[in-house]
C-alpha positions in Angstrom: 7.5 15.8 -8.8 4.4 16.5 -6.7 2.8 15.9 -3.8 0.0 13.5 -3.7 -2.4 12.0 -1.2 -2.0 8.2 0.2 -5.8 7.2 -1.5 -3.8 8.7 -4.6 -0.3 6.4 -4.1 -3.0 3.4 -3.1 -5.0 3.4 -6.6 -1.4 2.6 -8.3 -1.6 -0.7 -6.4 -5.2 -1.4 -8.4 -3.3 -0.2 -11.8 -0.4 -1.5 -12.1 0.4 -4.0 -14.9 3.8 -6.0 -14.0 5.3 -4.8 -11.1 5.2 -3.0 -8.4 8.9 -2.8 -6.4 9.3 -1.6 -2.9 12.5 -0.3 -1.0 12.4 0.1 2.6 15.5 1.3 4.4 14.4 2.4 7.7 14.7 0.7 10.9 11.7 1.2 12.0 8.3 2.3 11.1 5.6 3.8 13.7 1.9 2.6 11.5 -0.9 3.4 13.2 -2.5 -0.1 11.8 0.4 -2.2 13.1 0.9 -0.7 16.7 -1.0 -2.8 18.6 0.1 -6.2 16.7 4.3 -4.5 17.3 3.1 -3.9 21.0 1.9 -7.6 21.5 4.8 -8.7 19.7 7.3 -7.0 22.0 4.8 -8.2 25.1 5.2 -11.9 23.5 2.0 -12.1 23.6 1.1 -15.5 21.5 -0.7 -14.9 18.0 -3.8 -15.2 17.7 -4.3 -17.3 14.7 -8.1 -16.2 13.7 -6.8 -12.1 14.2 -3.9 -12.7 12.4 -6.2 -14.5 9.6 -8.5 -11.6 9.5 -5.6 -8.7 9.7 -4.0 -9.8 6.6 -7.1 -10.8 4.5 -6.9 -7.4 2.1 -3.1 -8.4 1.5 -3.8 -12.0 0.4 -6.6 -10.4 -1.5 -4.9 -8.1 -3.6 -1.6 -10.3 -3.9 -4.1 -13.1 -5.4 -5.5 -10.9 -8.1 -2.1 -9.9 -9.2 -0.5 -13.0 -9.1 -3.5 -14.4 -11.2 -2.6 -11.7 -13.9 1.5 -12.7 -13.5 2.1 -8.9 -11.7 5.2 -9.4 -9.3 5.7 -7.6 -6.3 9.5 -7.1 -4.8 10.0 -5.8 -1.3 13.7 -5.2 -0.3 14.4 -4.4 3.3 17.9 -2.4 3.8 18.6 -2.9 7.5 21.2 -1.7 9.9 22.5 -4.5 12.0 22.2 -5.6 14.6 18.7 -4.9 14.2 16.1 -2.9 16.1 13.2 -5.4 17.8 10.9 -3.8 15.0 13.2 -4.9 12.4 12.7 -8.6 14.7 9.0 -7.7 14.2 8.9 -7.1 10.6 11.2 -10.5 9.9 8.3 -12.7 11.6 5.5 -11.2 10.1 7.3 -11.6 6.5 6.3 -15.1 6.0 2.6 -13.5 5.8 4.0 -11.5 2.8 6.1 -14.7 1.2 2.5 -16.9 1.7 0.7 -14.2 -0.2 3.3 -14.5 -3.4 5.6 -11.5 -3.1 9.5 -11.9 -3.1 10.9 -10.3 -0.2 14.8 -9.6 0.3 16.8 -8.1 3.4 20.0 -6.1 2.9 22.7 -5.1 5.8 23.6 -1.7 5.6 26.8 -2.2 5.8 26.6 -4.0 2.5 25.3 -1.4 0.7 28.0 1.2 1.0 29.1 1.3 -2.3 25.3 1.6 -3.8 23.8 4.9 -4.6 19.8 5.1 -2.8 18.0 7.6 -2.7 17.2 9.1 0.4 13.5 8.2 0.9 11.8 4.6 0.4 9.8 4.4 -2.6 7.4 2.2 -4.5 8.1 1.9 -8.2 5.1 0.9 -10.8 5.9 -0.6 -14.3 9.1 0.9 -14.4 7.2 4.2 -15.0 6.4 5.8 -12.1 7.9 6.5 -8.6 6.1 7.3 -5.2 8.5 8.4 -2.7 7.6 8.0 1.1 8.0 11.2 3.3 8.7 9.8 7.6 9.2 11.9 10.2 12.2 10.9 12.8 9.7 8.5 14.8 8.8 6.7 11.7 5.5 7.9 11.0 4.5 9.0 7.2 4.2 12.6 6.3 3.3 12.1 2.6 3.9 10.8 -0.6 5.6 12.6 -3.8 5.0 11.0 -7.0 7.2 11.3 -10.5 7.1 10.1 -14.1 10.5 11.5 -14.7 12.4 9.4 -17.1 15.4 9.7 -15.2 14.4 9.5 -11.7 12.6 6.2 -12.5 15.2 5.0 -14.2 18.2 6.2 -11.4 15.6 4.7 -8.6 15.3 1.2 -11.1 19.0 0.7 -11.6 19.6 1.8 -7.4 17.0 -1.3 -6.8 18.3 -3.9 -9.3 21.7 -3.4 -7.4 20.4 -3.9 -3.7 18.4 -6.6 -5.2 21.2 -9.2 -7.0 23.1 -8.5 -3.5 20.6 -8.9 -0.9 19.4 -12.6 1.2 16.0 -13.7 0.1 13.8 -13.8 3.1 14.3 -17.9 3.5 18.0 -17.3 3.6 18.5 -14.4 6.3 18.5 -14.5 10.0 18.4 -11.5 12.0 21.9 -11.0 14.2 
C-alpha cells in the first residue's frame, strides 16, 4: 500500500470502467465543501433551489458520463442508530445522489456485527484497486492509501457484497 494524494484518488473517478463502490461507516464527516450547506441544514434554513442546482452540477456531470458508458456507482452507508443530525443531513441530501443514477444503501450498525470491515472507508475501482480514507476523530480527511493487492481487493469486495445483500436501499430506510 501507499500513500497517495486526493487529485491522485480523484483521477480513478475519470478511469474507471464498471464500477466504482463506496463504504462509508462513519457517523459523521467534517468536509470543508459541505459545512456551510450541514450548518444551514441544522439552522433549517429552507434550500435554496438555484444553490442547490449549482452545488451538485459536477456530480450530475460525472454520474451522466458514466452512466452513458453503463459504469455503476454503489454507496453503502453503515450507520449507528439512532443517528447523529449529520447522518439526518446526509439522508436528505441522498436523493441528489439517487437523481444523478447511483444506488445508495444504509446499514445499522447493529446489523453488521457479524460482518468482517475493514477499519477505514474505502472506494473500490473495477474490482482492482482500493483507496482507503484516513479521518481524524472530528471527521476530517487525513489522506488516502491506495492498493492493487489481490487480496486486499478481494477481502474489501467480499466485506462489501455482504453489507450490500443486507442493507435498506435508500427508498426503503428511514432514519430512527
Amino acid at each position: 500500500m501507499h500513500q497517495i494524494s486526493e487529485h491522485e484518488r480523484d483521477e480513478l473517478f475519470d478511469t474507471f470502467q464498471h464500477s466504482a463502490l463506496h463504504l462509508e461507516m462513519r457517523d459523521s464527516y467534517s468536509a470543508d465543501e459541505e459545512k456551510g450547506r450541514f450548518a444551514n441544514w441544522l439552522r433549517g434554513a429552507e434550500p435554496d433551489e438555484q444553490a442547490d442546482a449549482e452545488w451538485w452540477r459536477p456530480w450530475y456531470e460525472f454520474m451522466a458520463e458514466h452512466t452513458t458508458h453503463g459504469h455503476t456507482l454503489q454507496r453503502l452507508r453503515i450507520i449507528s442508530e439512532p443517528v447523529t443530525q449529520y447522518v439526518r443531513f446526509e439522508w436528505s441530501e441522498t436523493k441528489h445522489l439517487i437523481c444523478a443514477g447511483e444506488d445508495v444503501r444504509w446499514l445499522p450498525r447493529q446489523a453488521a456485527s457479524t460482518l468482517m470491515l475493514p477499519g477505514n472507508d474505502f472506494w473500490l475501482f473495477d474490482t482492482e484497486t482500493v483507496v482507503f480514507t484516513h479521518f481524524s476523530g472530528d471527521g476530517q480527511a487525513l489522506g488516502y492509501e491506495l492498493t492493487t493487492d489481490p487480496v486486499i481487493v478481494q477481502t474489501c469486495a467480499l466485506s462489501f457484497a455482504q453489507a450490500w445483500e443486507i442493507a435498506t436501499p435508500h427508498e426503503q430506510y428511514e432514519p430512527s
